[in-house]
N, C-alpha and C positions, 0 to 999 in steps of 0.2 A: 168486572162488570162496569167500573166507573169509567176504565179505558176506554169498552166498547160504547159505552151513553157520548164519552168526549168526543168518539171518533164520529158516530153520528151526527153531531153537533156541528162538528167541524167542515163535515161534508155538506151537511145542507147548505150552512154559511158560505165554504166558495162555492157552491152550484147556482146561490143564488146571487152572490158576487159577482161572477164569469157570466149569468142569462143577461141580469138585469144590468149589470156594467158597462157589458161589450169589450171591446180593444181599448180600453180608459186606464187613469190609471188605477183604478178601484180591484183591476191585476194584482195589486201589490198584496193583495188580502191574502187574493189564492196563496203567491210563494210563501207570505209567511205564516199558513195554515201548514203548506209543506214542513216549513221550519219546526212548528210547535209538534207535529204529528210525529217529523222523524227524531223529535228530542224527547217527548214525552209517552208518547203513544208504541210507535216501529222503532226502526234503526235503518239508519242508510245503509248498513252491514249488511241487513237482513232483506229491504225492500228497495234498495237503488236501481238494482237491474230490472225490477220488478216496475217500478213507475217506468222510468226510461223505454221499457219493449211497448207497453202498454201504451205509452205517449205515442209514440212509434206505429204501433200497429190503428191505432184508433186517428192517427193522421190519416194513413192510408186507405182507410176503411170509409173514414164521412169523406173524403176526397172522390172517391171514390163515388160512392150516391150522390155527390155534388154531380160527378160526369153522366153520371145515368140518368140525372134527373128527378131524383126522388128530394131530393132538399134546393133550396134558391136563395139565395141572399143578397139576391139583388144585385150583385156586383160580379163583373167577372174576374174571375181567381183559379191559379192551379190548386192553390191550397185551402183548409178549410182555417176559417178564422180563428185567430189564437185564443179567444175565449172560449171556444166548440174545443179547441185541442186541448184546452186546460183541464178541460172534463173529466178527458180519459186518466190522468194519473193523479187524479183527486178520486176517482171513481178505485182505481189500484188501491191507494191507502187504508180501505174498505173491504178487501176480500181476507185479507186475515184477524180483522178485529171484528168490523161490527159485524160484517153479511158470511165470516167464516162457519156460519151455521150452515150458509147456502149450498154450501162445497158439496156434501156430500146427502146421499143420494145425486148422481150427476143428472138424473132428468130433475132433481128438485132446482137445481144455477138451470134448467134447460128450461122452465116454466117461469121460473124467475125472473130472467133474462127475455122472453117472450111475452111479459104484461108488463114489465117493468122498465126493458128497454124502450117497447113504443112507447110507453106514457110520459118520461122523460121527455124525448123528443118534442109529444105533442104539448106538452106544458109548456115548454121553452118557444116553442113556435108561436104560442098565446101571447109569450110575454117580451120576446124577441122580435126583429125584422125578418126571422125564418120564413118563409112559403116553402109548401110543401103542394110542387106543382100538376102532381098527379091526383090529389084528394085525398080526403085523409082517412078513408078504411082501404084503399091500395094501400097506401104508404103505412099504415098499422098493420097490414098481412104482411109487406114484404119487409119491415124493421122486426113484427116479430118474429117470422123465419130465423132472420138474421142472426137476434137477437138471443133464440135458441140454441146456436151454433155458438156464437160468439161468447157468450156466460160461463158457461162448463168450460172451454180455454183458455178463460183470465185465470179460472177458481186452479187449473190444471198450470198453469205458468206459474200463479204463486206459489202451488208447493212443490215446483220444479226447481223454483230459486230459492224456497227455504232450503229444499232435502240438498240442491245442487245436483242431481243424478236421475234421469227418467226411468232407470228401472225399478224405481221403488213407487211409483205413482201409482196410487190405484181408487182415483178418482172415477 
């Protein structure tokens, strides 16, 4: 339980690191929350591949809504900014300690992910340079569609990488 409280801990601290920082060097918090996370908390054994996809896929993904239009930062870029990408595998560190309750039931990561993922966004967009150019109950239906989609396949990737083998999944 003390894990899952630090892991919380830890996440809120870079999330609010990575919004309120930007591309600064206030970065250096995130990696060495990485650091304490995968010494104290995971294991890079356990969750490297795991942050790594999840970096990976949540690059492609707000890149992605940057092209469609549903995010702006102002600035034109193929990519999304390295504090938005840092999200995602601070967000990773998360699904086997603190939100490992979320897993199962998969509509319960589908619900989760669908109030949870837009409210993230629209917090940050509060406290950030984000505009979110289409308005913001468009861009709450269409993150938390998303959002639904996207929750149950992080929750499903982690214990792809714990078990190593998809045919024991039974998220």
């Amino acid at each position: 339980m003390l894990k899952n409280l630090a892991n919380a801990v830890l996440f809120q601290i870079g999330w609010f690191t990575c919004v309120l920082g930007g591309n600064s060097g206030w970065l250096l918090v995130t990696f060495a929350i990485f650091a304490v996370h995968l010494r104290l908390i995971g294991s890079w054994r356990a969750e490297g591949k795991l942050l790594m996809t999840v970096f990976a896929l949540g690059c492609v993904l707000d890149s992605a809504l940057i092209k469609l239009g549903v995010f702006d930062f102002g600035e034109v870029g193929r990519v999304i900014p390295l504090w938005l990408a840092l999200l995602w595998p601070l967000l990773a560190t998360t699904l086997g300690h603190c939100l490992a309750w979320s897993a199962k039931p998969w509509w319960l990561a589908s619900i989760l992910g669908a109030i949870g993922g837009p409210a993230s966004y629209i917090a940050g967009s509060h406290m950030t340079y984000v505009q979110l150019p289409l308005g913001l109950w468009p861009s709450v239906l269409i993150l938390g569609a998303i959002w639904a989609a996207v929750f149950p396949l992080l929750h499903w990737l982690t214990h792809y990488f714990r078990e190593g083998r998809t045919d024991q999944v039974s998220v």
